[in-house]
mmCIF file of the N, C-alpha and C atoms, coordinates in Angstrom:
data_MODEL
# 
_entry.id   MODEL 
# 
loop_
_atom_site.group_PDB 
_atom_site.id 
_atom_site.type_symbol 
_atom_site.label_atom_id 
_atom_site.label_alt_id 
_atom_site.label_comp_id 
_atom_site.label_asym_id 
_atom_site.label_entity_id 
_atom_site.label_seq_id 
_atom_site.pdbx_PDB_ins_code 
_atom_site.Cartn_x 
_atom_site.Cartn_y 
_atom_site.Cartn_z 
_atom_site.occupancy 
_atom_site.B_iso_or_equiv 
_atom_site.pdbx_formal_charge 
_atom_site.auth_seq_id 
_atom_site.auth_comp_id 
_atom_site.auth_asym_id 
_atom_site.auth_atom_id 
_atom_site.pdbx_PDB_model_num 
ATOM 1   N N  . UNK A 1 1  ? 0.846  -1.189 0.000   1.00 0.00 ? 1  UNK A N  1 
ATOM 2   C CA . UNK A 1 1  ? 0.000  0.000  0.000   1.00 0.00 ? 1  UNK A CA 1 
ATOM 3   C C  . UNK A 1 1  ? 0.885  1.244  0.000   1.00 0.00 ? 1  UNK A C  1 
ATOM 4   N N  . UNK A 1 2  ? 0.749  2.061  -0.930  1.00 0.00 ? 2  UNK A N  1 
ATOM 5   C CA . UNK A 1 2  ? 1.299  3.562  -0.922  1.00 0.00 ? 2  UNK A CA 1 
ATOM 6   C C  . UNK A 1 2  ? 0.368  4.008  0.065   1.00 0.00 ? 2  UNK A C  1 
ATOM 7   N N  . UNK A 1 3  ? 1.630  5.412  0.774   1.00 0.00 ? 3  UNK A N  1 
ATOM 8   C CA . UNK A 1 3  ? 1.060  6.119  1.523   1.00 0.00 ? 3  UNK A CA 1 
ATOM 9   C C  . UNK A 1 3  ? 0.259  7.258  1.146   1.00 0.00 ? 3  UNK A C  1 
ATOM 10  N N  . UNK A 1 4  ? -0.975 7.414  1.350   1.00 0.00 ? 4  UNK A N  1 
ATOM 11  C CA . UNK A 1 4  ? -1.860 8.658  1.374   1.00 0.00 ? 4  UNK A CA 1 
ATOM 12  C C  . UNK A 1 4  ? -1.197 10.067 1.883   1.00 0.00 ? 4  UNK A C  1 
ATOM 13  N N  . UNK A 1 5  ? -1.040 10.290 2.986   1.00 0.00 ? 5  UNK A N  1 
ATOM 14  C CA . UNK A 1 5  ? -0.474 11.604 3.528   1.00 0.00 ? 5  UNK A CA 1 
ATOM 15  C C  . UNK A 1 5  ? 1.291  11.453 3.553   1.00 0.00 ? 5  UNK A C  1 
ATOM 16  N N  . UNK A 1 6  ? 2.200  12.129 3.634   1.00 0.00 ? 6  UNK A N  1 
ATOM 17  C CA . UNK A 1 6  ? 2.911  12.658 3.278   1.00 0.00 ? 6  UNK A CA 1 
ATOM 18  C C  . UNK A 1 6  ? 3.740  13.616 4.136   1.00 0.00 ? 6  UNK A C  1 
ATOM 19  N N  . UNK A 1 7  ? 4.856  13.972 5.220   1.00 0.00 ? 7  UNK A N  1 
ATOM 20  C CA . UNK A 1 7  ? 5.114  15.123 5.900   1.00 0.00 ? 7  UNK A CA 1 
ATOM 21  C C  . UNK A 1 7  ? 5.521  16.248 4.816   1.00 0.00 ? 7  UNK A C  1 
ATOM 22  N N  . UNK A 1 8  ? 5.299  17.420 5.717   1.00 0.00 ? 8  UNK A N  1 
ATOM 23  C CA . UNK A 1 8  ? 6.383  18.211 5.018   1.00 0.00 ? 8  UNK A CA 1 
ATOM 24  C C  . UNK A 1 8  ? 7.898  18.100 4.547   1.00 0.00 ? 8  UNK A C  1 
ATOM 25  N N  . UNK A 1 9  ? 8.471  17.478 5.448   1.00 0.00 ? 9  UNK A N  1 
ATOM 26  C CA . UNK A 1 9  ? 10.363 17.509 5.179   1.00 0.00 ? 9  UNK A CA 1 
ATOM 27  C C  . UNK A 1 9  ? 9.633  16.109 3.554   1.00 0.00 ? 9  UNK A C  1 
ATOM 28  N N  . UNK A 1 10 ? 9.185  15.335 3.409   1.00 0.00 ? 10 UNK A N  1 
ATOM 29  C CA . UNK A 1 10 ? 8.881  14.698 2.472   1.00 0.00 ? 10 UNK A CA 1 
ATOM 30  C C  . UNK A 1 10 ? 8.520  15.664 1.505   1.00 0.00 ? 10 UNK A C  1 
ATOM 31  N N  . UNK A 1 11 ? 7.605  15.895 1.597   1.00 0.00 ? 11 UNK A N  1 
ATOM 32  C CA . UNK A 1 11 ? 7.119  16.966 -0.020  1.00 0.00 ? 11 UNK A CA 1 
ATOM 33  C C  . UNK A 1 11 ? 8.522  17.735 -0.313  1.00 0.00 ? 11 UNK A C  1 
ATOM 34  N N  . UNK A 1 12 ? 8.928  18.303 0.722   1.00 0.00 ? 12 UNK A N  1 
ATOM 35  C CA . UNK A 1 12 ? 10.684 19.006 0.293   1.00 0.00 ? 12 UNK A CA 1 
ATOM 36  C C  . UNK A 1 12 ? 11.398 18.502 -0.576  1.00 0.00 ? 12 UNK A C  1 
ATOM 37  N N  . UNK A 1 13 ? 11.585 17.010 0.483   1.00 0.00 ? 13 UNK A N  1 
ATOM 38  C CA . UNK A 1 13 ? 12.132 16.316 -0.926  1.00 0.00 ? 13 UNK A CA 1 
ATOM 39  C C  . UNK A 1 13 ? 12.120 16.086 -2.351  1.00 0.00 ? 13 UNK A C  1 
ATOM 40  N N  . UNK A 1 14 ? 10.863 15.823 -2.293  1.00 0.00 ? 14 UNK A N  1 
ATOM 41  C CA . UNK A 1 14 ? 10.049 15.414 -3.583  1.00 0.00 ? 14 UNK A CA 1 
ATOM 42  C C  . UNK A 1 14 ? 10.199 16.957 -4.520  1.00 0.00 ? 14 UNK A C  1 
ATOM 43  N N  . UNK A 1 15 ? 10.104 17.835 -4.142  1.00 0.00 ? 15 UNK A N  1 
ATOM 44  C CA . UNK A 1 15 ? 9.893  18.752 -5.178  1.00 0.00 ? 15 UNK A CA 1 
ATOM 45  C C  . UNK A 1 15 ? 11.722 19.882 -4.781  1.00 0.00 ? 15 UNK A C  1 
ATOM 46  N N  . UNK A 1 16 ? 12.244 18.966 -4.063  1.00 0.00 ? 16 UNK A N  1 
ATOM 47  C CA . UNK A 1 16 ? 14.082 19.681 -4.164  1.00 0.00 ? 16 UNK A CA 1 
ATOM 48  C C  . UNK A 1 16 ? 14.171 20.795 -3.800  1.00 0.00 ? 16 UNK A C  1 
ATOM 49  N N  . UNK A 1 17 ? 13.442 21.084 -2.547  1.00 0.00 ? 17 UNK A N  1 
ATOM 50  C CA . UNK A 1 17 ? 13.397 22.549 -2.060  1.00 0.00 ? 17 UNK A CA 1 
ATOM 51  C C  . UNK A 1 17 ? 13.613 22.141 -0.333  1.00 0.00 ? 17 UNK A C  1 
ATOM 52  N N  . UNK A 1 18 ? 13.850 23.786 0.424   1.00 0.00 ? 18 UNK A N  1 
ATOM 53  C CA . UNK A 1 18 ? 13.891 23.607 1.877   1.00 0.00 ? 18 UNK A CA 1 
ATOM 54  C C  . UNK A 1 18 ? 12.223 23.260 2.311   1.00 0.00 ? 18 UNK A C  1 
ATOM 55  N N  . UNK A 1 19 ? 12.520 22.811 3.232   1.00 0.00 ? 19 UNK A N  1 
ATOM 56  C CA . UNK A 1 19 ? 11.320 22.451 4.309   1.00 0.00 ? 19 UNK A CA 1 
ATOM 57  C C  . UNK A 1 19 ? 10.358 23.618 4.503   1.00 0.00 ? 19 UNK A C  1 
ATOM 58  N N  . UNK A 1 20 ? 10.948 24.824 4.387   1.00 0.00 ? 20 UNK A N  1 
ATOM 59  C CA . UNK A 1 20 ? 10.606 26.397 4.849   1.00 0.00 ? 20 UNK A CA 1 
ATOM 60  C C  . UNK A 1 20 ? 9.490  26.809 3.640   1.00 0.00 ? 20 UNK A C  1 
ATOM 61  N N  . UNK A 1 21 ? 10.698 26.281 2.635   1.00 0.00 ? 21 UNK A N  1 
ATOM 62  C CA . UNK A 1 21 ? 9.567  26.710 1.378   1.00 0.00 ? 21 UNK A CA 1 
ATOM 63  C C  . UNK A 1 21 ? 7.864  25.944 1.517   1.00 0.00 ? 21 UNK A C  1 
ATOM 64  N N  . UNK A 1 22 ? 8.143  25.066 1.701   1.00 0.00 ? 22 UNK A N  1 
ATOM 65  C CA . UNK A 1 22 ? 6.896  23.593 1.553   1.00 0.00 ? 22 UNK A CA 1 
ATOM 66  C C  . UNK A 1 22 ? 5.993  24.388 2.737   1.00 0.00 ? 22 UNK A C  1 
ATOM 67  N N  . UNK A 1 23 ? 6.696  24.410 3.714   1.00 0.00 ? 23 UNK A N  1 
ATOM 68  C CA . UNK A 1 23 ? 5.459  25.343 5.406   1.00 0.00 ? 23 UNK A CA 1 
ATOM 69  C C  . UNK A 1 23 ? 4.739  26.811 4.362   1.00 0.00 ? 23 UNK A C  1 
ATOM 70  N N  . UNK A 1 24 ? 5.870  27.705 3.802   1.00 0.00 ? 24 UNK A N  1 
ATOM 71  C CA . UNK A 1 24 ? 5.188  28.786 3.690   1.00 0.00 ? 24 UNK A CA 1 
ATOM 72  C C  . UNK A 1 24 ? 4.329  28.614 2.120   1.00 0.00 ? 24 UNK A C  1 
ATOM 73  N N  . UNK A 1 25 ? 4.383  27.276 1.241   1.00 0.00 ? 25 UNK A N  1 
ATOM 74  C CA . UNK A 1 25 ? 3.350  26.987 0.487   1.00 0.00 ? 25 UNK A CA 1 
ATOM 75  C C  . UNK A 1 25 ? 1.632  26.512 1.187   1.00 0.00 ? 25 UNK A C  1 
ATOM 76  N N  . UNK A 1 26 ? 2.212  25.981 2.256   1.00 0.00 ? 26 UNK A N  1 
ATOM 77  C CA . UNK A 1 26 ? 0.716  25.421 3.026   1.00 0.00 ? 26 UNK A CA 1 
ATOM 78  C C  . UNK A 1 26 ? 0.385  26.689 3.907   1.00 0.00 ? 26 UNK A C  1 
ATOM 79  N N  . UNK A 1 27 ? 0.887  27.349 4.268   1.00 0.00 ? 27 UNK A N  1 
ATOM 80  C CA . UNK A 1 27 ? 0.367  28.354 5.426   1.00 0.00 ? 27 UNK A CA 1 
ATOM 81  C C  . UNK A 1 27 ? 0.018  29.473 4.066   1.00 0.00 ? 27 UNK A C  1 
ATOM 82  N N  . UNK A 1 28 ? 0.241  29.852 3.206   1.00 0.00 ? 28 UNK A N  1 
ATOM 83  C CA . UNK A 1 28 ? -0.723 30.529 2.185   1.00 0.00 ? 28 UNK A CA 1 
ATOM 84  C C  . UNK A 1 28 ? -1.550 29.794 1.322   1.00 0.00 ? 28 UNK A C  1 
ATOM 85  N N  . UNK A 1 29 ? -1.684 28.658 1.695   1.00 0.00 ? 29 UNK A N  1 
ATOM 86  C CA . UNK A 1 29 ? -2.950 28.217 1.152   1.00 0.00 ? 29 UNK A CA 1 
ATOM 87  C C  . UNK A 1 29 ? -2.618 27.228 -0.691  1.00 0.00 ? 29 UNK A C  1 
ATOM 88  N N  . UNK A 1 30 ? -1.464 27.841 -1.026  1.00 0.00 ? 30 UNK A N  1 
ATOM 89  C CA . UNK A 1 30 ? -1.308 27.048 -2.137  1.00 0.00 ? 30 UNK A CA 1 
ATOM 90  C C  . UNK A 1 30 ? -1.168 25.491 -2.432  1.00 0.00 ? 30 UNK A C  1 
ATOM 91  N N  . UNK A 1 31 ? -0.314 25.039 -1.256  1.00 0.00 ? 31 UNK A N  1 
ATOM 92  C CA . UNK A 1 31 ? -0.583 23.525 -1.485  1.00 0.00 ? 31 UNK A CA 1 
ATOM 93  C C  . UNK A 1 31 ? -1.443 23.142 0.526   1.00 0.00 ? 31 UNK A C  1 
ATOM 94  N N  . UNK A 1 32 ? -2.185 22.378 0.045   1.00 0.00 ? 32 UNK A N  1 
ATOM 95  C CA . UNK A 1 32 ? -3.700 22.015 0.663   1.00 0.00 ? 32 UNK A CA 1 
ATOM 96  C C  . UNK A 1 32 ? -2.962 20.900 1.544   1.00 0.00 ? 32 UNK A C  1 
ATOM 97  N N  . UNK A 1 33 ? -2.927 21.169 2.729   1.00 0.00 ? 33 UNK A N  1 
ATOM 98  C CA . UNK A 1 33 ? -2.642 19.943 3.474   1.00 0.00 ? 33 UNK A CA 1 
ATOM 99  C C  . UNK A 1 33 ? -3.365 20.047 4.879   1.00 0.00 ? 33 UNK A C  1 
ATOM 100 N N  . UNK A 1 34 ? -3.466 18.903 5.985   1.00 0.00 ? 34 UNK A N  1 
ATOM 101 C CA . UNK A 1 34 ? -3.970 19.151 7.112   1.00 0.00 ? 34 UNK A CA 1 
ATOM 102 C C  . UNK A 1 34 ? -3.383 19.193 8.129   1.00 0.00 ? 34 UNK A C  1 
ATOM 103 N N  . UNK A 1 35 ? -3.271 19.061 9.649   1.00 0.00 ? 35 UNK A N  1 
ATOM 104 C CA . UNK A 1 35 ? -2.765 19.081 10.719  1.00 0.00 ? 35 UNK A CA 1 
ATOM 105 C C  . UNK A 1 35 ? -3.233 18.178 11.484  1.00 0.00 ? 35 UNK A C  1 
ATOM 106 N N  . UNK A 1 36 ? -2.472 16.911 11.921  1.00 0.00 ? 36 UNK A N  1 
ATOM 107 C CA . UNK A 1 36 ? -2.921 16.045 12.755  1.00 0.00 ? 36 UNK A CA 1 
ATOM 108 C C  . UNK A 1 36 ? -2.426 15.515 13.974  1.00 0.00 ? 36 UNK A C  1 
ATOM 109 N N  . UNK A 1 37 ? -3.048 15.214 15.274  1.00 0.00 ? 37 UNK A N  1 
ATOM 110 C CA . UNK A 1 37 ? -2.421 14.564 15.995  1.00 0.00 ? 37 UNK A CA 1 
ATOM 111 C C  . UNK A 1 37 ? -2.291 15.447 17.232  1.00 0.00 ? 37 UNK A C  1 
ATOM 112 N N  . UNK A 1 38 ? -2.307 15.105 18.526  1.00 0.00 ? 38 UNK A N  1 
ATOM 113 C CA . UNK A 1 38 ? -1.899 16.108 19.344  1.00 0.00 ? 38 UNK A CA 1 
ATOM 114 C C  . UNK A 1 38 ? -1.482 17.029 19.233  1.00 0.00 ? 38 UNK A C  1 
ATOM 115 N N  . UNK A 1 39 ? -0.115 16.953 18.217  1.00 0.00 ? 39 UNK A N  1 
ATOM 116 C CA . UNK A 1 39 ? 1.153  18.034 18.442  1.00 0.00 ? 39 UNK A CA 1 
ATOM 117 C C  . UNK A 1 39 ? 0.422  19.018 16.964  1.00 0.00 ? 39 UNK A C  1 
ATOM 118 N N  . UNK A 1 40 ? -0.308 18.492 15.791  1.00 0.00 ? 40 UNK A N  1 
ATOM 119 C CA . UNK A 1 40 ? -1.068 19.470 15.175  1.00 0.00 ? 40 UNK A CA 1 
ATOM 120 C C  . UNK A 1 40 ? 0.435  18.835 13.782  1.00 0.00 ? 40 UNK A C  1 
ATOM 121 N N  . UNK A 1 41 ? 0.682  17.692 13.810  1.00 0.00 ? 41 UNK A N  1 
ATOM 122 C CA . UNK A 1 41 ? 1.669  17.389 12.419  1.00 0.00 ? 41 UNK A CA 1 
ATOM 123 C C  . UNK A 1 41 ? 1.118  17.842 11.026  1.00 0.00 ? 41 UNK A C  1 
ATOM 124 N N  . UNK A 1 42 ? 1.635  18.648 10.222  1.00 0.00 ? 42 UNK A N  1 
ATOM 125 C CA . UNK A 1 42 ? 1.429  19.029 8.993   1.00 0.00 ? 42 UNK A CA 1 
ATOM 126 C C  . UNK A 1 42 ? 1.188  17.515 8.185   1.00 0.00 ? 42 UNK A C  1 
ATOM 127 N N  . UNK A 1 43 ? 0.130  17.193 7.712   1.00 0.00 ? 43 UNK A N  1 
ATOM 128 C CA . UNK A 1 43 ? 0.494  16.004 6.496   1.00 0.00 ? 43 UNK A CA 1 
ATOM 129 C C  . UNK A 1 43 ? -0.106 16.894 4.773   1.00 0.00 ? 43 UNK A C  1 
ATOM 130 N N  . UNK A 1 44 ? 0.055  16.246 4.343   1.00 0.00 ? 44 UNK A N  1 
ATOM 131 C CA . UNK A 1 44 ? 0.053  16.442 2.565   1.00 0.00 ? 44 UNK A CA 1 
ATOM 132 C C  . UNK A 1 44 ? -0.408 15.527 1.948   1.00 0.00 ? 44 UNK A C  1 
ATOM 133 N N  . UNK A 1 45 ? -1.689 15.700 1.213   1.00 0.00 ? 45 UNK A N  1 
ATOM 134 C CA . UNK A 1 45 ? -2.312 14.260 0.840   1.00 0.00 ? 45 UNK A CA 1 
ATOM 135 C C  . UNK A 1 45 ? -1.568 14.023 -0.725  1.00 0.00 ? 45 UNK A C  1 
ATOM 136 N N  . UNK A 1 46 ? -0.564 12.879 -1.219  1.00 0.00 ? 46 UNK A N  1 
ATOM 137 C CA . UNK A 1 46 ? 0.312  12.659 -2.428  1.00 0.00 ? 46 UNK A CA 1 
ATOM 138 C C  . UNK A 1 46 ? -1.003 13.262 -3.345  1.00 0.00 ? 46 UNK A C  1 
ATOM 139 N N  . UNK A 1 47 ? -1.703 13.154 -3.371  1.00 0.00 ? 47 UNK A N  1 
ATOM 140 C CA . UNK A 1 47 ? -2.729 13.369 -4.653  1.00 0.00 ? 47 UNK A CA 1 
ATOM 141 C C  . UNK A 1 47 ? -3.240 15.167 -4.933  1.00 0.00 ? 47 UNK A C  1 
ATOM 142 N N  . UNK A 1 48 ? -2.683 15.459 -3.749  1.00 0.00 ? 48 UNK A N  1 
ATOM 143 C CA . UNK A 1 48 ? -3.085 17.110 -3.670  1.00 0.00 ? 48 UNK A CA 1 
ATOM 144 C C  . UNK A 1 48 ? -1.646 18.156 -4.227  1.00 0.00 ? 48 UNK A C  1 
ATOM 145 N N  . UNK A 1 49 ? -0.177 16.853 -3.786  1.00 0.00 ? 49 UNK A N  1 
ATOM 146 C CA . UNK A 1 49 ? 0.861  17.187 -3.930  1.00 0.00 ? 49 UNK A CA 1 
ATOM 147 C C  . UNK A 1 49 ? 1.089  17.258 -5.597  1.00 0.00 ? 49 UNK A C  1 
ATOM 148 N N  . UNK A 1 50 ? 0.641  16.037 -6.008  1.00 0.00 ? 50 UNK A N  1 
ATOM 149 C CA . UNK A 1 50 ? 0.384  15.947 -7.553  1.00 0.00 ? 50 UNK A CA 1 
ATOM 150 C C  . UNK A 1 50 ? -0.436 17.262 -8.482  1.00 0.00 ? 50 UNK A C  1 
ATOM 151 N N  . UNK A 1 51 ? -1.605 17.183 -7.855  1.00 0.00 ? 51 UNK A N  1 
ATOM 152 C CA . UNK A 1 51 ? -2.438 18.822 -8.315  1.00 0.00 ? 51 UNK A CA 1 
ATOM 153 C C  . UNK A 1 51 ? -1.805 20.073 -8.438  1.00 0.00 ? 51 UNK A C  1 
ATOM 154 N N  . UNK A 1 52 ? -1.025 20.273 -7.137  1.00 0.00 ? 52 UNK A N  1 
ATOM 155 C CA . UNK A 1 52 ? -0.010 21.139 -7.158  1.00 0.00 ? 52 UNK A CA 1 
ATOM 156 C C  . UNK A 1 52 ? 0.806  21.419 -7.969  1.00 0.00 ? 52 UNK A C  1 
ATOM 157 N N  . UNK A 1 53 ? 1.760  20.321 -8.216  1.00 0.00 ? 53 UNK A N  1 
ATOM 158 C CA . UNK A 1 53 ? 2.826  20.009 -9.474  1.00 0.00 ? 53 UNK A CA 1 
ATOM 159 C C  . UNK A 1 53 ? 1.816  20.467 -11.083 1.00 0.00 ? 53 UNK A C  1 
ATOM 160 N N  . UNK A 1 54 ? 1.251  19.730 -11.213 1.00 0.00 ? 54 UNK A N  1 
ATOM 161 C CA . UNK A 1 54 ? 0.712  19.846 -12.442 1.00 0.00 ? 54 UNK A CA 1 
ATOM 162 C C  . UNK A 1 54 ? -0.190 21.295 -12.577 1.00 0.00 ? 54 UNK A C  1 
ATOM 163 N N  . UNK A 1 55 ? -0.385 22.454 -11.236 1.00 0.00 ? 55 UNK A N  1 
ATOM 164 C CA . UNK A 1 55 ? -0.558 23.388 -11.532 1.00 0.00 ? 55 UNK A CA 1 
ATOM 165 C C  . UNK A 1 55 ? 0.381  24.286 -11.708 1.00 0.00 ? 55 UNK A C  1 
ATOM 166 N N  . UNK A 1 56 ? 1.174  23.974 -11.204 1.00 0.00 ? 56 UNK A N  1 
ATOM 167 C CA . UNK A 1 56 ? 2.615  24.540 -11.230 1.00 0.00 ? 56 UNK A CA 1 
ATOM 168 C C  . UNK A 1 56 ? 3.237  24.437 -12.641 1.00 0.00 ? 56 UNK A C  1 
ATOM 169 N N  . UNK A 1 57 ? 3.133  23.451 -13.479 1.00 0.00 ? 57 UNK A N  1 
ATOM 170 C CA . UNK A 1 57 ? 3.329  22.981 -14.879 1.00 0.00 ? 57 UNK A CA 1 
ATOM 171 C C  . UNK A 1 57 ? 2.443  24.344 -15.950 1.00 0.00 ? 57 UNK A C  1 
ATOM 172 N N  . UNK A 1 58 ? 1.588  24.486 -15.136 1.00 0.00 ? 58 UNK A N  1 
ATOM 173 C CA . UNK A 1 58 ? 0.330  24.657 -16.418 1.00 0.00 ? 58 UNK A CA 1 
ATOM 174 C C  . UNK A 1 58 ? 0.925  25.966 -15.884 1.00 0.00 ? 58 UNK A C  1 
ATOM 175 N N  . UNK A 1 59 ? 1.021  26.872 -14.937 1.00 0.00 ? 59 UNK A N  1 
ATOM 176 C CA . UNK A 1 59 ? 1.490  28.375 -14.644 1.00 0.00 ? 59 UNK A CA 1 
ATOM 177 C C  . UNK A 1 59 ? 2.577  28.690 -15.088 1.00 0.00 ? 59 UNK A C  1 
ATOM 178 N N  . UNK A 1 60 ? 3.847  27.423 -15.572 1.00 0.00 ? 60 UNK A N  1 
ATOM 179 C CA . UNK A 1 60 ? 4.969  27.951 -15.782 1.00 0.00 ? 60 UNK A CA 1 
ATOM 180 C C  . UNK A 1 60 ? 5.057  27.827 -17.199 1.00 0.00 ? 60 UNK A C  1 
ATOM 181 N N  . UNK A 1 61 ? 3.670  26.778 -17.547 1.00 0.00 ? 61 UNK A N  1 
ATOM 182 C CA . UNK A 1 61 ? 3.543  27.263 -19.428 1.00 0.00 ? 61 UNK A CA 1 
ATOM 183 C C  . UNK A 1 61 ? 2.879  28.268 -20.099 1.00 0.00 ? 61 UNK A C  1 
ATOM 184 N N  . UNK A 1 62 ? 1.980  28.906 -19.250 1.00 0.00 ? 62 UNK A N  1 
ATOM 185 C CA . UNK A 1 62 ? 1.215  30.331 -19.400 1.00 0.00 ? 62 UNK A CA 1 
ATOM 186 C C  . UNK A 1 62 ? 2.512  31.330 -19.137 1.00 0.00 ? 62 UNK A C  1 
ATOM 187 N N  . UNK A 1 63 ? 3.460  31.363 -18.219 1.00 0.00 ? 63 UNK A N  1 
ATOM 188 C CA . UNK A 1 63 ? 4.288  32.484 -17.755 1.00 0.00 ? 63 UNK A CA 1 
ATOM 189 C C  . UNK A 1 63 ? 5.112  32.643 -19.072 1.00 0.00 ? 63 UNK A C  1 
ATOM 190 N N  . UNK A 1 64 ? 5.759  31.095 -19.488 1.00 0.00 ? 64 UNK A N  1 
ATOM 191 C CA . UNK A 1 64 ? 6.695  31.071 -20.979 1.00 0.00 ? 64 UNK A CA 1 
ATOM 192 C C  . UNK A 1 64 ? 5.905  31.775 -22.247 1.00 0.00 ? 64 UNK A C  1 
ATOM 193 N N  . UNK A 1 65 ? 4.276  31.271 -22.058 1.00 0.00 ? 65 UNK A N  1 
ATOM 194 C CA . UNK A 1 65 ? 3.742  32.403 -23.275 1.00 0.00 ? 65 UNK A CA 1 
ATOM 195 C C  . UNK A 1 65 ? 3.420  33.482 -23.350 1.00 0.00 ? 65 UNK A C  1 
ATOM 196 N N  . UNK A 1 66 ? 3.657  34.323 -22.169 1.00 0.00 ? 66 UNK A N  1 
ATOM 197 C CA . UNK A 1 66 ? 3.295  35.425 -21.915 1.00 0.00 ? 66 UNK A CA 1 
ATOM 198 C C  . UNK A 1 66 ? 4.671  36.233 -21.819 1.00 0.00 ? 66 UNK A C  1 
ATOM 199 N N  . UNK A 1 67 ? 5.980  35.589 -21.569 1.00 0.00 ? 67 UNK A N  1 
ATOM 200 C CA . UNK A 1 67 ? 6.698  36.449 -20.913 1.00 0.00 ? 67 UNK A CA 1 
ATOM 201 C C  . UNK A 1 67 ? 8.057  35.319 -22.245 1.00 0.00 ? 67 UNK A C  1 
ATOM 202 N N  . UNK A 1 68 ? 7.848  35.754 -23.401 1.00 0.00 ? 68 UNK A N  1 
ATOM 203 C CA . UNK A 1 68 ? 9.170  34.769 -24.454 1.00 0.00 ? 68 UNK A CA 1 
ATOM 204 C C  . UNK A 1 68 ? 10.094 35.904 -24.374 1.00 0.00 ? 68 UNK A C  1 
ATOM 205 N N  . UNK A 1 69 ? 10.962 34.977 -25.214 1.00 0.00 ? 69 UNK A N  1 
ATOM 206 C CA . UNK A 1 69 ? 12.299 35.535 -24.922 1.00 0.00 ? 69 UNK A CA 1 
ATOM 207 C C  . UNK A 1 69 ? 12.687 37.044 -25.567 1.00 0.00 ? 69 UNK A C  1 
# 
């Protein structure tokens, strides 16, 4: 079974950035994740992480047609 949720220091990984970046994508709302557990753990559902990516795709092919060389 693949895992559903996801930490933050994980999504970091996955997309080759600091940990800092990934917190201040979820605390403005751009990538969608929840808080669980006593301590309030950030998780990331892989399928929301995916949405993300592939919006991220589609913004950085609108930015290339808007902004050529």
């Amino acid at each position: 079974m693949t895992e559903r949720f996801i930490t933050l220091a994980d999504v970091a990984q996955v997309l080759n950035v600091a940990p800092a970046a990934v917190y201040a994508l979820v605390r403005c709302g751009d990538l969608p994740a929840i808080k669980i557990g006593a301590r309030g753990q950030w998780r990331v559902e892989v399928s929301e992480l995916e949405k993300y990516i592939s919006r991220m795709y589609e913004a950085t092919s609108q930015f290339v047609v808007t902004h050529p060389r």
